[in-house]
C-alpha positions as CSV (number, residue, x, y, z in Angstrom):
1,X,-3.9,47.5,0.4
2,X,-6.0,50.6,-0.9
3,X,-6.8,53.9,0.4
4,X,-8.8,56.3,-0.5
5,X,-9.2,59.6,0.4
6,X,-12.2,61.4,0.4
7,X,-13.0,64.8,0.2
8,X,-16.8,66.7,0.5
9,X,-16.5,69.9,-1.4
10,X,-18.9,72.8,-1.4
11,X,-17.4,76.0,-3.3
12,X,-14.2,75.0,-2.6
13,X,-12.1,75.8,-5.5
14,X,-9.9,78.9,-3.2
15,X,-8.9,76.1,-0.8
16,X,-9.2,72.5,-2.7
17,X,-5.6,73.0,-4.2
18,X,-3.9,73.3,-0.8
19,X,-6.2,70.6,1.0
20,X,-5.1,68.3,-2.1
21,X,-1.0,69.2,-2.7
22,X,-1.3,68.2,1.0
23,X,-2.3,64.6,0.7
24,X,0.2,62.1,0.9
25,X,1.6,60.0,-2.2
26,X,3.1,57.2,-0.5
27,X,2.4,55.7,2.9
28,X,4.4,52.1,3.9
29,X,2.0,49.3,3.9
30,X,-0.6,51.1,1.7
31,X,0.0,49.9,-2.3
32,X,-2.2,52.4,-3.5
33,X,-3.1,56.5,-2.3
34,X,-6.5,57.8,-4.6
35,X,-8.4,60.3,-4.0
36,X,-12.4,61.5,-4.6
37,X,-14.1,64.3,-4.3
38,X,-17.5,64.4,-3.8
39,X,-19.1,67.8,-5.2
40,X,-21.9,68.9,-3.1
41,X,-23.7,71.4,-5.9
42,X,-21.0,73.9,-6.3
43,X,-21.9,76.9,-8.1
44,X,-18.0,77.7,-8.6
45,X,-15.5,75.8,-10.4
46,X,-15.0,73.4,-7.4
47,X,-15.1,70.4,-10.1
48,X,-12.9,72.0,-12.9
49,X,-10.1,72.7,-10.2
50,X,-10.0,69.1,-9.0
51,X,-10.1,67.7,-12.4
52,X,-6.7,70.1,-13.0
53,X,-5.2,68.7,-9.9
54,X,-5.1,65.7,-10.4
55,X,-8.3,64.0,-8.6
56,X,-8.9,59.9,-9.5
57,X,-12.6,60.4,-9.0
58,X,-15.1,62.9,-8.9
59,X,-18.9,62.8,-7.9
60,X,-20.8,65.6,-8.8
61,X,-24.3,66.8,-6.8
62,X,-26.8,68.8,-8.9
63,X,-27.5,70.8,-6.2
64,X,-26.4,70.9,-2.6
65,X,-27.8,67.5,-0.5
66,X,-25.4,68.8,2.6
67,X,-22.2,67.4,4.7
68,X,-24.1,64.3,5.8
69,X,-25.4,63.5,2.5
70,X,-22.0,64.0,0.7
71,X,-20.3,61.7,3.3
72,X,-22.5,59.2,3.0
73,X,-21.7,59.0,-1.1
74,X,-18.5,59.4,-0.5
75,X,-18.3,56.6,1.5
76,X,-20.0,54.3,-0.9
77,X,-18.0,55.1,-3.9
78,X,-15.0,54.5,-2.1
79,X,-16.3,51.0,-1.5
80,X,-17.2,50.4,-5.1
81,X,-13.7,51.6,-5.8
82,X,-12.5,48.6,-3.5
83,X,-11.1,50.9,-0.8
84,X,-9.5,48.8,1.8
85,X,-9.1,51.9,4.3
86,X,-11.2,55.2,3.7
87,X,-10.0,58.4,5.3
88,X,-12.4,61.7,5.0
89,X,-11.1,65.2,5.2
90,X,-12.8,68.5,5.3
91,X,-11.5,70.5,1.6
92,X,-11.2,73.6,3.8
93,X,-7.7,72.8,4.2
94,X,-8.2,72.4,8.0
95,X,-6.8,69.4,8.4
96,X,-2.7,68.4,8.0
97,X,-2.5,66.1,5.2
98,X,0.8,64.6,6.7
99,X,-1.6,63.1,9.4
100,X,-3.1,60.7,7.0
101,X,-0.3,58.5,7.4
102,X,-0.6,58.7,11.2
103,X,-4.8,58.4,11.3
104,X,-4.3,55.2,8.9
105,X,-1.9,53.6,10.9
106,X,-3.8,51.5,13.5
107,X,-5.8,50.4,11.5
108,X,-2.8,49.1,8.7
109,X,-1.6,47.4,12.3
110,X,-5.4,45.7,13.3
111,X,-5.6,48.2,16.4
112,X,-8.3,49.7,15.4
113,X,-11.5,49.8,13.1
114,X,-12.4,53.4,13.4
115,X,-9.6,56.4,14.0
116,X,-10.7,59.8,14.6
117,X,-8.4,62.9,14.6
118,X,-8.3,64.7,18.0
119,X,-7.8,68.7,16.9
120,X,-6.8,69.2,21.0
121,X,-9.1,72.4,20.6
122,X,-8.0,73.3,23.5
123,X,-4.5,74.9,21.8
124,X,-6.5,76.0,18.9
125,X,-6.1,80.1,18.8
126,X,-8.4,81.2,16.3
127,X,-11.2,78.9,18.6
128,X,-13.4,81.0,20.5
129,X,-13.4,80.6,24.8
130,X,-17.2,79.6,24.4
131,X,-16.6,77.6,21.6
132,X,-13.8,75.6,23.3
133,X,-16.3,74.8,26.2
134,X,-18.9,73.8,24.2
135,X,-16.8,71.7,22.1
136,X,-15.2,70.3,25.2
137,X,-19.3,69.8,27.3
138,X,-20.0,67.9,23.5
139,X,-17.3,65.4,23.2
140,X,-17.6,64.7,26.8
141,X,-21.5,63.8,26.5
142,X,-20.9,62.0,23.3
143,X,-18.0,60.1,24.7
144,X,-20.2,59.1,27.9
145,X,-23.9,58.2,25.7
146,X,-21.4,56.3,23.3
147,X,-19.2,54.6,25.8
148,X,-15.9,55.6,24.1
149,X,-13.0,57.6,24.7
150,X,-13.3,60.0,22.1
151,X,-11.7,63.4,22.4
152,X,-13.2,65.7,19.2
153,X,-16.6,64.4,18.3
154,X,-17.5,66.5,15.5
155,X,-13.8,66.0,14.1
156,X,-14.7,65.1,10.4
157,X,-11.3,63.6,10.1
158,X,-11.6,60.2,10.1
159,X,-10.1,56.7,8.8
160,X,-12.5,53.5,8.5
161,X,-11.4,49.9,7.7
162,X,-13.5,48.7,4.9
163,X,-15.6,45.9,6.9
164,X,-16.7,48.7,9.7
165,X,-17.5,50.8,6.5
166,X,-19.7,48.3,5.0
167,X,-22.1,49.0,7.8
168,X,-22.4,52.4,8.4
169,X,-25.6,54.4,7.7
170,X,-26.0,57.7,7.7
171,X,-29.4,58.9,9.1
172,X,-29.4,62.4,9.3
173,X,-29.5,65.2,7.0
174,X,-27.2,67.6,8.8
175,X,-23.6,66.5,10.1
176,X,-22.7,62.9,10.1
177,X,-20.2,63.0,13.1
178,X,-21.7,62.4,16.4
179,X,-24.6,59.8,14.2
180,X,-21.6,58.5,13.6
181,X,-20.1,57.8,17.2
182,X,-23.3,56.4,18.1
183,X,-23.8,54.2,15.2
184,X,-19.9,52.6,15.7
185,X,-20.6,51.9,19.5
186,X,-23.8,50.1,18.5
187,X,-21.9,48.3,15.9
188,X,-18.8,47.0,18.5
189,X,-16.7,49.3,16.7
190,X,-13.1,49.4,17.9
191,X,-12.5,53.5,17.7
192,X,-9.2,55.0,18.8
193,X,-8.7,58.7,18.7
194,X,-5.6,60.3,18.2
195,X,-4.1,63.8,18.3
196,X,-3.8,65.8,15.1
197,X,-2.7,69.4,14.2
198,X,-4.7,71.8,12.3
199,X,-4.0,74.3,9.3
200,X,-4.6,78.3,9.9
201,X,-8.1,79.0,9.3
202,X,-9.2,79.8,5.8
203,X,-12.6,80.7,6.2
204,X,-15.8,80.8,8.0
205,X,-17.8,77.3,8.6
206,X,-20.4,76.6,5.6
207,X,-22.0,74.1,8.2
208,X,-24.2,76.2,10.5
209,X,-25.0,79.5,10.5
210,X,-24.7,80.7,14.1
211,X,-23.4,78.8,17.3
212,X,-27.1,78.2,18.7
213,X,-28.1,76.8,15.6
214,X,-25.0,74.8,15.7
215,X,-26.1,73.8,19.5
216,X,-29.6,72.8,18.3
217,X,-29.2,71.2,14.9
218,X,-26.2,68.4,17.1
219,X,-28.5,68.1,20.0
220,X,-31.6,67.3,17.8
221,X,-29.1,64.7,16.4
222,X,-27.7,63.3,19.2
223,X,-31.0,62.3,21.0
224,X,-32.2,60.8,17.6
225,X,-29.2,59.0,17.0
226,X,-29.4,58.0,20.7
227,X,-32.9,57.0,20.7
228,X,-32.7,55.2,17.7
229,X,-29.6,52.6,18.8
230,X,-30.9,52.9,22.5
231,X,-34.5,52.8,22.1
232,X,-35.4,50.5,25.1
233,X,-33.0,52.4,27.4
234,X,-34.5,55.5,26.3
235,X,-38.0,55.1,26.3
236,X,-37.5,52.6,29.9
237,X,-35.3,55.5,31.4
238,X,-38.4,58.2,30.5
239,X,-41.2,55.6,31.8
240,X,-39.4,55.1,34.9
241,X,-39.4,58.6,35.7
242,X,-43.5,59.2,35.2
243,X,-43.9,56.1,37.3
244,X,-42.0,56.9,40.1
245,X,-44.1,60.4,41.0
246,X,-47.3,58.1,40.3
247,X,-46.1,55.6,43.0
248,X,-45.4,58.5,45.1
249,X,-48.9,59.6,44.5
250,X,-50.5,56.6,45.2
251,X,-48.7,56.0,48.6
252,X,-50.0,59.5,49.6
253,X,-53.4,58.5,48.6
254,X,-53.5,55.2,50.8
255,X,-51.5,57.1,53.9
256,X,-54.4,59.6,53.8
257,X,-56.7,57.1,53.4
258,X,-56.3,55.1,56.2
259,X,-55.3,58.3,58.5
260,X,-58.0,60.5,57.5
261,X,-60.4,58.4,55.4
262,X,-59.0,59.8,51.7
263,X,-61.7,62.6,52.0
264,X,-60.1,65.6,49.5
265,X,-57.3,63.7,48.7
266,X,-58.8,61.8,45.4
267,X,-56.3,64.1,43.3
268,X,-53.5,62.0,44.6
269,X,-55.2,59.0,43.2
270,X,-55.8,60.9,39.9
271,X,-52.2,62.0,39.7
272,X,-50.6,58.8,40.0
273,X,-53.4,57.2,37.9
274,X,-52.6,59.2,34.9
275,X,-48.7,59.2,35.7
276,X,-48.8,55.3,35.6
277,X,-50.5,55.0,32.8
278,X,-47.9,57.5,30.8
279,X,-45.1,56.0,31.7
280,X,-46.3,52.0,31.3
281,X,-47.1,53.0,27.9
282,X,-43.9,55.2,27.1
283,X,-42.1,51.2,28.4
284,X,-44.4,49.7,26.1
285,X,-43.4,51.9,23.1
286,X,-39.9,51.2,24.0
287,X,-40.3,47.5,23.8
288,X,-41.7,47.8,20.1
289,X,-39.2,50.4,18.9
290,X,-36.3,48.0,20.2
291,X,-38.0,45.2,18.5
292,X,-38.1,47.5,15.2
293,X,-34.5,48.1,15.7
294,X,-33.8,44.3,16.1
295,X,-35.3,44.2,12.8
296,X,-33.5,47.1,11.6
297,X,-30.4,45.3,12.1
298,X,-31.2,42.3,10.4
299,X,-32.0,44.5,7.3
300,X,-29.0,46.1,7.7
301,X,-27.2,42.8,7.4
302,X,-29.0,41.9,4.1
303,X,-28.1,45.0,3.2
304,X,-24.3,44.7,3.5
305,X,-24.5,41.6,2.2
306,X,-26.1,42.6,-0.8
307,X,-23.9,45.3,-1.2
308,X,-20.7,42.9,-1.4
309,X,-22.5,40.5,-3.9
310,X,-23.7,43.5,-6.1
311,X,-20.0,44.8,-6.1
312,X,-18.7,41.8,-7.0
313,X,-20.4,41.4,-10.2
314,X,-19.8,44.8,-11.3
């Protein structure tokens, strides 16, 4: 049984050391601990430090893709590297390295598939009263659109067996997490979350640079991520809520019109005309994009497939 930890870095060489001295060396039932750092275009000496310490792999960015990007290689690699479990950790040092042993545990016992740290934000002190809400008002949407019991949705501490990692694709270009969520649910992912604790804070977040661009850029994803697993639902759910007013519109139309003959009422008919015609067509696109994403998934399939076949050989 192999792990592999993996660790996005971006300037990172004040806080790598600790993050790394952290990590466990031995963990019962796992043969071998290794670790790789993936180097999202560090200007400082991010990739000299982790050479010093120690680190069995090391991917190196040109210039800086972002966290979603960095994951996403990270993940791959690992595979290459015939990981057998995968755990990702942030190289702030945020994260207690002694909870490795406890993240990688259900799935060493075939509980789970997927095993996300809980930070119980709640407790956190350096955490903000607003940010604690809107972390809390996140997980809880997240948790409801992805049917799960998640507790920390943007927690980037995770552990993946290596058959659920196979599968994953990363879509977005800004944080992986809650694309993430979505993507395991549509997969049949078992996910179990468990409670963690956290380091002091070392610095400021690299990932956004104010709270509403935080808001809008997870959002934005979310209703992608959403939309792209649940396109039927979606585009149905929108449909549905045009054609109800045009209904509406159209009974008002023929009340009037037997009542008071439909004189200066023809707007009714209008209304509901247009709204009818919106939201059959908004159904219609949702047929075709859930028909794209049936299609989607069998190329996903090939895709694992040929992943496993190309590994082989190498």
């Amino acid at each position: 049984m192999k792990l592999i930890i993996q660790i996005p870095c971006y300037n990172e060489e004040q806080t790598l050391p600790a993050t790394y001295v952290d990590l466990p060396k031995h963990i019962d039932g796992v043969d071998e601990i290794e670790t790789l750092i993936i180097d999202d275009g560090s200007t400082d000496k991010t990739v000299e430090i982790a050479r010093a310490l120690g680190v069995n792999h090391i991917i190196v960015f040109k210039r800086n893709k972002g966290l979603a990007r960095a994951f996403e290689a990270g993940l791959e690699n690992c595979l290459k590297l015939g990981a057998d479990i995968i755990v990702n950790t942030d190289a702030d040092n945020q994260y207690s390295g002694a909870d490795v042993e406890n993240l990688v545990k259900p799935i060493l016992q075939e509980q789970a598939d997927v095993v996300i740290g809980d930070r119980q934000t709640a407790s956190i002190e350096h955490f903000s009263f607003f940010k604690k809400i809107l972390q809390k008002l996140g997980s809880f949407t997240v948790r409801k659109l992805s049917n799960s019991d998640i507790n920390d949705a943007v927690s980037g501490f995770r552990a993946f067996n290596r058959q659920t990692a196979l599968k994953i694709n990363i879509l977005t270009d800004f944080s992986y997490t809650i694309e993430n969520i979505i993507q395991l649910e549509y997969l049949k992912a078992k996910i179990v979350s468990i409670p963690i604790k956290t380091n002091p804070k070392t610095r400021k977040s690299r990932l956004f640079k104010s709270i509403p661009n935080f808001i809008g850029q997870q959002l934005t994803t979310l209703i992608r991520a959403y939309s792209n697993y649940r396109a039927l639902k979606v585009f149905t759910t929108l449909g549905v809520f045009l054609i109800i007013p045009g209904i509406l519109g159209f009974i008002r139309f023929i009340y009037f019109y037997f009542t008071e003959g439909g004189l200066g009422h023809i707007q009714s008919l209008i209304f509901s005309t247009a709204f009818l015609n919106v939201g059959f067509i908004i159904i219609i696109f949702g047929i075709l994009a859930d028909m794209i994403s049936k299609n989607r998934k069998i190329i996903e399939k090939i895709l694992e497939i040929n992943k496993i076949e190309l590994w082989k050989k190498k």
